[in-house]
C-alpha positions in Angstrom: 239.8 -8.6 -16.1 237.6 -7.0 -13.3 237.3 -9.5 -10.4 233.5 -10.3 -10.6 234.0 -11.6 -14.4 237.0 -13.6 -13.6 235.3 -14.9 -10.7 231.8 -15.8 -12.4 234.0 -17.1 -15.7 236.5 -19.1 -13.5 240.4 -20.5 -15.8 239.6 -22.4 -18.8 239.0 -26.5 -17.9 238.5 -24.9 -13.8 234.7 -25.0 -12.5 233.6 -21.7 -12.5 231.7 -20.2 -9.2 228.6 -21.2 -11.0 229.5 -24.7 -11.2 230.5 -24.9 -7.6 227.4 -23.1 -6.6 225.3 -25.7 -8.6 227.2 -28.5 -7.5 226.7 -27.1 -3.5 223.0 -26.5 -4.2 222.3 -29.7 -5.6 224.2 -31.7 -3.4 223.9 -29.8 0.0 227.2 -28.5 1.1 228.3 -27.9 4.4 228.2 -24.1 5.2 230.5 -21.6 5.8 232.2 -21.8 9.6 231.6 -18.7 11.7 234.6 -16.5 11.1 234.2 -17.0 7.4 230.5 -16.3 7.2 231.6 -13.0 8.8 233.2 -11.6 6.8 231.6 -12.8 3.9 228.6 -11.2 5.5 231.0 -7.9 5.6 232.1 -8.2 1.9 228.9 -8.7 0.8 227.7 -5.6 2.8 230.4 -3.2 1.9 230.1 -4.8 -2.1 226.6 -3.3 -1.8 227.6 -0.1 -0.5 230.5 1.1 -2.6 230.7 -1.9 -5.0 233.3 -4.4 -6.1 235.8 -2.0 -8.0 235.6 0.5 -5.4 236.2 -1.9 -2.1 239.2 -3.0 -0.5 239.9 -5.6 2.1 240.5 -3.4 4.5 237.4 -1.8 4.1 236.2 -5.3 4.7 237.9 -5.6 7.5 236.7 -2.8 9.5 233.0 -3.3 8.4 233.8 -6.8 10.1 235.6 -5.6 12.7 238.7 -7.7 12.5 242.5 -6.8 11.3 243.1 -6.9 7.8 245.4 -10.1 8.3 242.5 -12.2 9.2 241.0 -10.8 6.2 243.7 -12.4 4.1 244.3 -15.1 6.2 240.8 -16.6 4.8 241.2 -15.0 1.5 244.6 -14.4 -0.3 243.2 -11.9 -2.2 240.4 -9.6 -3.2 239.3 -12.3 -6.4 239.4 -14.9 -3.5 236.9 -12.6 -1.6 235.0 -11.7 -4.4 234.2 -15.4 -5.5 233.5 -16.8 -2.2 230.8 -13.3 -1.7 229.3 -14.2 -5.1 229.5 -18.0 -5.3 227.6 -17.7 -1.4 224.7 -15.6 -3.6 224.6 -18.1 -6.3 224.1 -20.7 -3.8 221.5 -19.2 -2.3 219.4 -18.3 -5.8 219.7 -22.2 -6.6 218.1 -23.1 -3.1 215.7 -20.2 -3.2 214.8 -21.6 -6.7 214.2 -25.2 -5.3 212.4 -24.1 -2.6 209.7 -21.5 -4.3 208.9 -24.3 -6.6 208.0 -26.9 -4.1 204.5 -26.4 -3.4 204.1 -26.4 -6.8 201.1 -29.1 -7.5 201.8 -29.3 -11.9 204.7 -29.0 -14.0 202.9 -26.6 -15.6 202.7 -24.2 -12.3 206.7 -25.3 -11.3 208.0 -23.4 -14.5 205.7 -20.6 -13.7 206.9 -20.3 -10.2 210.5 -21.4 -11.5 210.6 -18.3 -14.1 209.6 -15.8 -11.6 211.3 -17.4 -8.5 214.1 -16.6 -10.7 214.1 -13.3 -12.0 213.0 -11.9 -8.3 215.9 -13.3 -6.9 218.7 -12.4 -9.0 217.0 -8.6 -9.9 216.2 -8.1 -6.3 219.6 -9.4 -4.7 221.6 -6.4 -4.1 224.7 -7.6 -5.1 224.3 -9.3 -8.1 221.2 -7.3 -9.0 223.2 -4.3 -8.2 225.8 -4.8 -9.8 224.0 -5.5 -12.9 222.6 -1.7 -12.7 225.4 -0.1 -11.0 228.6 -1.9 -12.8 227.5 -4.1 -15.8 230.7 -4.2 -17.4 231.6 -6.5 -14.4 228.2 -8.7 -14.1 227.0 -9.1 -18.0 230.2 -9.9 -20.1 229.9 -13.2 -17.9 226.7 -13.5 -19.0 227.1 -12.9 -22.7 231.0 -13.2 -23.6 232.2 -16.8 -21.6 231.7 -19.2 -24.4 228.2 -19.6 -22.7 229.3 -21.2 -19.5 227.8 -19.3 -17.3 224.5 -20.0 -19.4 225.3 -23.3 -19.7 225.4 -23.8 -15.7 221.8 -21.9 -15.1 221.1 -24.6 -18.4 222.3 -27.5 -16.5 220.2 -26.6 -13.7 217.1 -26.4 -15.2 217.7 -29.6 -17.1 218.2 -31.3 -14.2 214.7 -30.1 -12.7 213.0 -30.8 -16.1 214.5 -34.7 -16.3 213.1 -35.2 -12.7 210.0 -34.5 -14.1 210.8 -36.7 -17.2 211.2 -39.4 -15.3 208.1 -38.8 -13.0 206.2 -39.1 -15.9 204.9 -35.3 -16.1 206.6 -34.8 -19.1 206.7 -36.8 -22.0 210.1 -38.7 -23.1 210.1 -37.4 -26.9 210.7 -33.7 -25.4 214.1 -33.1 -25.7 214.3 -31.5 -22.1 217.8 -30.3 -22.9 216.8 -28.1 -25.8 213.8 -26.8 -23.5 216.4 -25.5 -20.4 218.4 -24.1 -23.2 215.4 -22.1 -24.5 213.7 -21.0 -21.4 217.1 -20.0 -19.7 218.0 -17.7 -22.7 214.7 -16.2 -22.3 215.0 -15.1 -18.9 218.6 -14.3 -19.5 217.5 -11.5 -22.3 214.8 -10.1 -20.2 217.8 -9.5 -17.2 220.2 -8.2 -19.5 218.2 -6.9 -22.0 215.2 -4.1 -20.4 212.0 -4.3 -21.8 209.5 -2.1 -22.5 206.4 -4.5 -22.8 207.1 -6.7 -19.6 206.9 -5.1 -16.3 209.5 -7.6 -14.2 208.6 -6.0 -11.2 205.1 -7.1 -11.6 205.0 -10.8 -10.2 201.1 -11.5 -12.1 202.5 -10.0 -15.4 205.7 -12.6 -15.4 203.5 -15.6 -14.3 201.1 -14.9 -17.3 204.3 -14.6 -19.5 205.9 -17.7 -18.9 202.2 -19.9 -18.8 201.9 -18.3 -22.3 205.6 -19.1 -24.0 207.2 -21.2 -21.6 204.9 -23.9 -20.4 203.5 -24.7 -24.0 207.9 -25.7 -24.5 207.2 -28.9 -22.4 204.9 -30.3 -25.2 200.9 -30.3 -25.7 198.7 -29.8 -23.2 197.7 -33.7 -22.9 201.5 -35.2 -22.5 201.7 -32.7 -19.1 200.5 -34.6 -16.2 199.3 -32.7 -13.1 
């Protein structure tokens, strides 16, 4: 197994990096110390450059300018590396996610900014977003071919942000907010994974009219949204 899937997938019954990058996200986790941050800064870098399958610690190591055993002295091995680089991007989307959507004034415009806040970040991150064009056969078998765990997390994540709402009143409690993350996450996930040919994702105005049109009308009629 290439060490981006294993490290996006995670063992059976063990969180995946998705999980952990949720659960930091959510919770606020303390940040990497300094030596770590470099040379995740460095893998992340040379991952970019060359990409995962053609990178090796040491190359790591030099782009960082330390010695390979402080390399592996923070990181065992390569996976180790590899998870850390991409659970550190992860974390990042989730708070880039929270933060676009909190000038939001409606529910309404917080999925709109939500859907787009989302697909910018991960297609314009040039690791993950990258790797999605450059290796795929590392990035979307996660995506497609886990069991749906690493749907389910994204899921999760938007279920969360939809019951805060729930509970604030802006949406009301017979929509099953669950079934909603489920539908709007699979939605963005095709148009990632999936190219299209109608919907220009590089065109910010195009997605915003897109997800007022087909996801906004999943939170229920017009009158049960509150602004």
């Amino acid at each position: 197994m290439e060490p981006v899937l294993s490290a996006l997938m995670g063992p059976s019954g063990v969180p995946s990096v998705l999980e952990v990058a949720f659960s930091e996200a959510v919770e606020g986790a303390e940040r990497d110390d300094e030596v770590s941050a470099r040379l995740l800064d460095a893998a992340y870098e040379q991952f970019c450059r060359m990409g995962v399958k053609r990178s090796t610690m040491t190359d790591v190591a030099r782009l960082a300018g330390v010695s390979r055993i402080t390399v592996y002295r923070r990181f065992a091995t390569k996976d180790q590396l590899v998870e850390q680089v991409v659970r550190r991007e992860f974390r990042r989307y989730f708070d880039r996610f929270i933060e676009d959507i909190r000038t939001a004034e409606t529910i309404a415009d917080r999925v709109v900014l939500g859907c787009v806040s989302s697909l910018r970040t991960i297609r314009h991150n040039r690791l993950i977003g990258g790797l999605m064009d450059a290796e795929p056969d590392a990035i979307v078998p996660s995506m497609t071919s886990d069991g749906g765990r690493t749907l389910g997390v994204v899921r999760q994540f938007v279920a969360s942000r939809l019951c805060q709402e729930q509970r604030a009143g802006n949406i009301a409690g017979h929509v099953e907010v669950d079934l909603v993350a489920e539908m709007m996450v699979r939605v963005s996930a095709s148009l990632l994974v999936i190219p299209s040919h109608v919907i220009d994702l590089d065109d910010d105005e195009q997605v915003r009219a897109v997800a007022r049109q087909f996801l906004v009308p999943m939170l229920g009629p017009p009158h049960s949204l509150h602004s």
